[in-house]
DRENFIKOL-221793 format. One record per residue (C-alpha): residue in one letter; x, y, z. Coordinates in steps of 0.001 Angstrom, whole numbers, padded with zeros to 6 digits, always signed. Example, Ala and Ser with C-alpha at 12.3 -4.5 7.8 and 13.67 -1.06 7.14 Angstrom:
A+012300-004500+007800
S+013670-001060+007140
This chain:
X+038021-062306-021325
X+040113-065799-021492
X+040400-065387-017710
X+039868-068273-015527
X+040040-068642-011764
X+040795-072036-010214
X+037868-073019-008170
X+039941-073911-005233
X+041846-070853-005494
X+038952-068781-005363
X+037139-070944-002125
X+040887-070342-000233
X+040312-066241-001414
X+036784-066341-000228
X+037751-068378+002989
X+040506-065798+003735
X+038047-062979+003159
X+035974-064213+005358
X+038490-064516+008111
X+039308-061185+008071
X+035877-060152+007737
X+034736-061439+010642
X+038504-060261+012785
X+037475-056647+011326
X+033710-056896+012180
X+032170-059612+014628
X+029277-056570+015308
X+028295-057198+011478
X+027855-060897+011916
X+023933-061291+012078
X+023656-058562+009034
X+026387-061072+007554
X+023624-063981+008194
X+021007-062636+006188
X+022971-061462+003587
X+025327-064712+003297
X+023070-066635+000767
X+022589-064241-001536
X+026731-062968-001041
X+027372-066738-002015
X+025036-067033-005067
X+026858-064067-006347
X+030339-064585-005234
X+030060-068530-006740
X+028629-067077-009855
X+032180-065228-010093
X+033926-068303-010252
X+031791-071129-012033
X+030011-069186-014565
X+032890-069432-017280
């Protein structure tokens, strides 16, 4: 796959996600803390393991 994503690209995807994340489900939020670090590993593993 010669497919790269542009790091800043993919922060202003995540940062979007995010935002409607947290519009959709501000009940989810403390599940969302727990979970975050290990969502981030993974998610940043998307775009800088090329």
């Amino acid at each position: 796959m010669g497919f790269k994503l542009n790091p800043k690209k993919g922060y202003f995807i995540f940062i979007e996600f995010k935002k409607s994340f947290f519009k959709n489900s501000n009940k989810n939020y403390w599940r969302l803390i727990k979970t975050e670090s290990k969502f981030l590993k993974g998610f940043l593993g998307l775009f800088f393991s090329y």
